[in-house]
C-alpha positions as CSV (number, residue, x, y, z in Angstrom):
1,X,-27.3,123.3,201.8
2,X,-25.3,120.1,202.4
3,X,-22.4,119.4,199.5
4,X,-21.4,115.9,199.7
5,X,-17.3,116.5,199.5
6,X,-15.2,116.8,196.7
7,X,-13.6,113.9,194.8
8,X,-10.9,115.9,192.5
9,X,-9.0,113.8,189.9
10,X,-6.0,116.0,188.5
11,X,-5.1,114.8,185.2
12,X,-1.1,115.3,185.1
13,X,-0.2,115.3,188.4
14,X,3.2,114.5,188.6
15,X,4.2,117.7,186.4
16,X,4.9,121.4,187.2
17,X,1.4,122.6,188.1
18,X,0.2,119.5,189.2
19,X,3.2,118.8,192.0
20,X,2.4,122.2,193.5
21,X,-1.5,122.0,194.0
22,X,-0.3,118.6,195.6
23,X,2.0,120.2,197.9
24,X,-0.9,123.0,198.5
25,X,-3.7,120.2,199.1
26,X,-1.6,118.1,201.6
27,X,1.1,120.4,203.3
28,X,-0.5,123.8,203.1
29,X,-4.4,122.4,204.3
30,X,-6.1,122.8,201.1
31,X,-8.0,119.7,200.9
32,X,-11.0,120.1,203.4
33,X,-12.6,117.3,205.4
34,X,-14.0,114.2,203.1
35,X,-12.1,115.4,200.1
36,X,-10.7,112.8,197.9
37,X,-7.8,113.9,196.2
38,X,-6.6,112.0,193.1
39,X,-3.1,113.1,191.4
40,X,-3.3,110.7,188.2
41,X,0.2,110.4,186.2
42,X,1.0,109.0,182.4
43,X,2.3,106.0,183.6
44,X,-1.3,105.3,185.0
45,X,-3.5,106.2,181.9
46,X,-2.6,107.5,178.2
47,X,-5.4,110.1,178.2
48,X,-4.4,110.3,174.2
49,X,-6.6,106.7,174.2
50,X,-10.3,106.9,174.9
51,X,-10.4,103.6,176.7
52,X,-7.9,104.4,178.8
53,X,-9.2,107.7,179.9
54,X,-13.1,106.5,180.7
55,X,-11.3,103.6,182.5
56,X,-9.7,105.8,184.9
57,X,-12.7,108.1,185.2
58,X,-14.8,104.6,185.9
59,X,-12.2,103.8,188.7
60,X,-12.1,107.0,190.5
61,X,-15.7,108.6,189.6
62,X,-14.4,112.3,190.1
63,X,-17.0,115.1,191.0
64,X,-14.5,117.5,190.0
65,X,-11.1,117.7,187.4
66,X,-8.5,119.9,187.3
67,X,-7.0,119.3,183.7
68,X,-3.3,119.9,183.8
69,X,-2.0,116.7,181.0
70,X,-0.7,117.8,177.7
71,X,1.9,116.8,175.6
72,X,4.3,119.4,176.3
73,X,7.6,120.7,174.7
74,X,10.3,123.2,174.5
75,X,10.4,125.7,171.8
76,X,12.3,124.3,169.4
77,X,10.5,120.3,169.5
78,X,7.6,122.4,169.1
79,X,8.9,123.8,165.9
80,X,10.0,120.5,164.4
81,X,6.1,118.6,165.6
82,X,3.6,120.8,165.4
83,X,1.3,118.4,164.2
84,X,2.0,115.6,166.4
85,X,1.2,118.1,169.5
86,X,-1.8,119.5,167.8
87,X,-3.4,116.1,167.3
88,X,-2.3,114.4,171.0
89,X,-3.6,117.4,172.9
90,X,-6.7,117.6,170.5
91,X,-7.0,114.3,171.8
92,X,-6.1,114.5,175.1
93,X,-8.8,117.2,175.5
94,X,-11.7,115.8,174.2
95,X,-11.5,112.6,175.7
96,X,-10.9,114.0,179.3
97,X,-13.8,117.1,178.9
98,X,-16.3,114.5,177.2
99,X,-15.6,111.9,179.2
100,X,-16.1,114.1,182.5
101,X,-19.6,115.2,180.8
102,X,-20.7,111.5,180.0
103,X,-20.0,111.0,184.1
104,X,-21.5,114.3,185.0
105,X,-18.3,116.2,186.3
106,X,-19.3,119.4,188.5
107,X,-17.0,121.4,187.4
108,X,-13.8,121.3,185.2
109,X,-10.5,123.5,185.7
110,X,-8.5,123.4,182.5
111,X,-5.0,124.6,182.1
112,X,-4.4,126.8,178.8
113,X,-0.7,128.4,178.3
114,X,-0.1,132.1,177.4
115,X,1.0,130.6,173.9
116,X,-2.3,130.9,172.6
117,X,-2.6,134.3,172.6
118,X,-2.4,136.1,169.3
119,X,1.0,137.1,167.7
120,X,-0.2,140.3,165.9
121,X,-1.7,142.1,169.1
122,X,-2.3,145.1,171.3
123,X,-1.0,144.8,174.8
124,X,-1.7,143.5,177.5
125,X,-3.4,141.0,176.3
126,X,-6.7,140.0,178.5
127,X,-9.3,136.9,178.5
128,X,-11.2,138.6,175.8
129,X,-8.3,138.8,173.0
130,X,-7.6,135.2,172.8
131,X,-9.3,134.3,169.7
132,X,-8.2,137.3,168.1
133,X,-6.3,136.4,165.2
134,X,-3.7,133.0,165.1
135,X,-0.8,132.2,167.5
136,X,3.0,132.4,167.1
137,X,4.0,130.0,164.3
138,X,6.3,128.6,166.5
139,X,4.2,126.1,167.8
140,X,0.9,126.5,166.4
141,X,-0.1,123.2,166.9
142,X,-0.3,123.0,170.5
143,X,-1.5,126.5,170.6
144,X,-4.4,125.6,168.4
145,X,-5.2,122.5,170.9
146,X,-5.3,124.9,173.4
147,X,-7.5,127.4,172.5
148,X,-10.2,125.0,171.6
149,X,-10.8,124.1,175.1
150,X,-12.3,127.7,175.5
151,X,-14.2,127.1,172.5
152,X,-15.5,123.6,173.6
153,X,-16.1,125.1,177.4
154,X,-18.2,127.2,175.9
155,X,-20.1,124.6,173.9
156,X,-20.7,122.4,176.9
157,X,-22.0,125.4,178.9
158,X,-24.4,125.9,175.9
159,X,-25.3,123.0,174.9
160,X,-25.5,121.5,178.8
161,X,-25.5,123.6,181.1
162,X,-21.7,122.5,182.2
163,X,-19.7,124.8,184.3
164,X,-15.9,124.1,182.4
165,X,-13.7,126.6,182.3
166,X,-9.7,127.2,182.2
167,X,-6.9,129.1,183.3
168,X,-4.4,130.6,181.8
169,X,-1.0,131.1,183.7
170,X,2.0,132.9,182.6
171,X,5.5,131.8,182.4
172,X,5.4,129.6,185.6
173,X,8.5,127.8,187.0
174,X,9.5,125.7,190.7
175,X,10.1,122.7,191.6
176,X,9.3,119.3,189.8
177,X,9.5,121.4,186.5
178,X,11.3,119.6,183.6
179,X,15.4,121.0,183.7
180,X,16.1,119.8,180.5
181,X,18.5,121.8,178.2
182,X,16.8,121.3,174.7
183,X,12.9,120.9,175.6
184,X,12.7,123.0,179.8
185,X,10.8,125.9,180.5
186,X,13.2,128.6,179.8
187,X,14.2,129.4,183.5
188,X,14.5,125.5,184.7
189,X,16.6,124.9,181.2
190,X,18.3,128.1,182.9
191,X,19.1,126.9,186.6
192,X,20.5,123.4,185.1
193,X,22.8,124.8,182.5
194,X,24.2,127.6,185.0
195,X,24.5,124.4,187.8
196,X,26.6,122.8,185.6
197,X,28.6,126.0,184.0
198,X,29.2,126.2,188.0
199,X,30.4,122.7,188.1
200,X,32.7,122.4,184.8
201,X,33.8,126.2,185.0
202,X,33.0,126.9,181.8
203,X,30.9,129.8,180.1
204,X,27.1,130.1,180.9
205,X,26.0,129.8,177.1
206,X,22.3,131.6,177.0
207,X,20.5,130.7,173.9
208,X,19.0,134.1,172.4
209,X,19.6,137.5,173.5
210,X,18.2,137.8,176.5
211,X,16.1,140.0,175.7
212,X,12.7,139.1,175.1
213,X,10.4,140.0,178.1
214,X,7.9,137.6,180.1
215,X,5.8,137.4,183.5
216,X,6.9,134.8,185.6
217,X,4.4,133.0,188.0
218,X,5.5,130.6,190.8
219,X,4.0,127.4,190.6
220,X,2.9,127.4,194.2
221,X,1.0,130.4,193.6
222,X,-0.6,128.9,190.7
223,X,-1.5,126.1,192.7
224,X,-3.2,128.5,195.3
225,X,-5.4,130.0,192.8
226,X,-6.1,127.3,190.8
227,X,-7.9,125.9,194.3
228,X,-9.6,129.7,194.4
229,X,-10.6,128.7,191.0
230,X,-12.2,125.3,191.4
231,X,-14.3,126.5,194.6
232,X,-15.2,130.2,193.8
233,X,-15.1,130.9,190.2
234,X,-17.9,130.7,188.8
235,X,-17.4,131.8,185.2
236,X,-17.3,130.1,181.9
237,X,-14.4,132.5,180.3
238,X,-10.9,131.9,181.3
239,X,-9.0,134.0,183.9
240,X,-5.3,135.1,183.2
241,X,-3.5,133.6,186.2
242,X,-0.6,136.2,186.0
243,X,1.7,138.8,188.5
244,X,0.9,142.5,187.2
245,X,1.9,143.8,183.7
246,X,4.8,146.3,185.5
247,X,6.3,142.5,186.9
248,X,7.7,141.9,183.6
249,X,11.1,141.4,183.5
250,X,13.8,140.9,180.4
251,X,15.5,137.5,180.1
252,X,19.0,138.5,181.2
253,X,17.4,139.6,184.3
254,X,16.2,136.3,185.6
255,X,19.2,134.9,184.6
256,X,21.1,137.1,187.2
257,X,19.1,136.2,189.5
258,X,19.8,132.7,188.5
259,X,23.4,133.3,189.0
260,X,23.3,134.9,191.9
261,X,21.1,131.7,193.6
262,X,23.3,129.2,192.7
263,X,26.4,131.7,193.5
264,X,27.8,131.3,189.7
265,X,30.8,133.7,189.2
266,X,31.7,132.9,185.5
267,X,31.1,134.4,182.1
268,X,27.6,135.0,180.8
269,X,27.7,135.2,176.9
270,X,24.2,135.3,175.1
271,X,23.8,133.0,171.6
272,X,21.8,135.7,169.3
273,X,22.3,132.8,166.7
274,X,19.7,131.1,168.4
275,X,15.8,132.1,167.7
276,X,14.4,135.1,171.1
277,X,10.8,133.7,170.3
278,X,8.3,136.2,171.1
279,X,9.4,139.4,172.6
280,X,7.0,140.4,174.7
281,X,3.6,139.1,175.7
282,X,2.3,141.2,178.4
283,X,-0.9,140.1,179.8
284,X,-3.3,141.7,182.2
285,X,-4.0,140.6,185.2
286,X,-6.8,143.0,186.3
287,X,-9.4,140.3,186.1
288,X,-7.8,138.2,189.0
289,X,-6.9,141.5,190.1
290,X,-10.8,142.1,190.5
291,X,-11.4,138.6,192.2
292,X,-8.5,138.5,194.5
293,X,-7.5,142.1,195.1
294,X,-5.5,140.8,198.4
295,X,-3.6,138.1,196.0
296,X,0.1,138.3,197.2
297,X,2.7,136.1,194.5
298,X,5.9,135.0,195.6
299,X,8.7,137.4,194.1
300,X,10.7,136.2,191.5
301,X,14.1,136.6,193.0
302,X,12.7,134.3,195.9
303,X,11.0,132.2,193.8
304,X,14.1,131.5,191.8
305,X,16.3,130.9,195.2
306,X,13.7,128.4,196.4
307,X,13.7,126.8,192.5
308,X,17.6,126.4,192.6
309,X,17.5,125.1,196.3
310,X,15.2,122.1,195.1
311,X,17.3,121.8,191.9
312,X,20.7,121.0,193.8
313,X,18.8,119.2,196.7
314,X,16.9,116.9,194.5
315,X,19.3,116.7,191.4
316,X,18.7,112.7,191.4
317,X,15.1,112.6,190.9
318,X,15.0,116.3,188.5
319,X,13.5,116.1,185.2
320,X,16.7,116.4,183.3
């Protein structure tokens, strides 16, 4: 059977997730012969605006998305705008998995975020405990947004046939991520305030106790299986995207590693004033584990050394 090669648009492409499958699809051989790779940034379309969204579909005609855009903050913006990031990403959602419907898309990849899962729970959490009762209040809004692109997957499978489904990593971190203090993932926020603790030779100030537990995923390794996904998965239901539940690691662990990658000798003192989130939220990885039984992921301690390298190297052009 002859398949007339992939044209893959990825819908925020210059972000975490979307900077690693493009390092995978041009430095690692991931794109295969005729593919057309597309990585589409904000600054090229406002997927919030329906006009804006069938334009760029019209201008590249994609056989296949991998749906990374969202609106996107740290914990505590979250807290103050739920509703603004529950109505974007509604948005943002609908118009890119209708609009690849109305242009009969192959196959959609969307990303989710181990936020959804339920607050009140059993762990680990797997695919099939998602729905199962409402998020963390934190930032339910986005969360919410989330979880309906399982439910709408669903609906376009039932309703036509569609083959959309989603991911769902961990805690993933690397290069490209967004550094900031207030709104960064919680190790990049991490490996910029301990750079410059290192630099002023002052007190690394950890907000919360350090505590809380999480599974942290490299993004190059999502980006590996993200391809897996898009050309061998074949289900509706989301796979956890996730390193094994005995990987989980406490705060204050990866943020001695931290230290010891960017060499950082001073004082560690944790804020407890400041809110720990969730404490745990162990998921399981045995589906992938299934699929991909061979599946090495990057350790975290190297992870975190190649993270910092890219930091200090590329301090200039960091998301800070």
């Amino acid at each position: 059977l002859f398949k007339i090669p992939m044209r893959v648009l990825v819908t925020g492409g210059s972000g975490l997730v979307g900077k690693a499958i493009e390092h995978v699809v041009k430095q690692e051989g991931g794109c295969l012969e005729g593919e057309q790779w597309t990585f589409l940034c904000s600054k090229e379309a406002n997927l919030v605006d329906l006009q804006q969204t069938r334009a760029v579909f019209e201008k590249y005609r994609p056989t296949h998305v991998i749906h990374l855009a969202a609106k996107v903050g740290g914990l505590y913006l979250h807290m103050k705008e739920n509703l603004h990031f529950l109505r974007d990403n509604l948005r943002i959602n609908d118009n890119v998995l209708q609009t690849s419907h109305e242009r009969g898309v192959t196959k959609v990849v969307s990303c989710l975020s181990s936020c959804i899962f339920p607050d009140k729970t059993t762990y680990p959490i797997d695919e099939s405990m998602i729905h199962n009762g409402p998020p963390h209040d934190s930032n339910f809004g986005y969360s919410h947004a989330k979880r309906m692109i399982d439910i709408q997957n669903r609906g376009y499978f039932e309703q036509h046939g569609r083959r959309y489904t989603a991911v769902i990593p961990t805690n993933v971190y690397g290069p490209y991520d967004n550094f900031n203090f207030e709104n960064g993932h919680v190790l990049s926020a991490l490996m910029h305030k301990t750079y410059a603790a290192k630099k002023e030779g002052t007190p690394l100030q950890v907000w919360g106790s350090g505590t809380p537990r999480r599974q942290f995923i490299y993004s190059l390794d999502v980006a590996r299986l993200f391809l897996w996904v898009l050309r061998e998965y074949d289900e509706i239901d989301p796979i956890i995207l996730s390193v094994g539940e005995e990987e989980e690691l406490p705060i204050k662990d990866a943020v001695e590693m931290i230290a010891d990658a960017l060499d950082f000798k001073g004082q560690i003192v944790f804020d407890t004033s400041k809110s720990d989130g969730q404490m745990k939220k162990t998921a399981s990885n045995a589906k992938l584990q299934r699929y991909l039984p061979d599946f090495t992921f990057t350790p975290l301690s190297e992870g975190i050394k190649k993270t910092c390298d890219w930091f200090v190297n590329n301090y200039d052009i960091a998301r800070t």
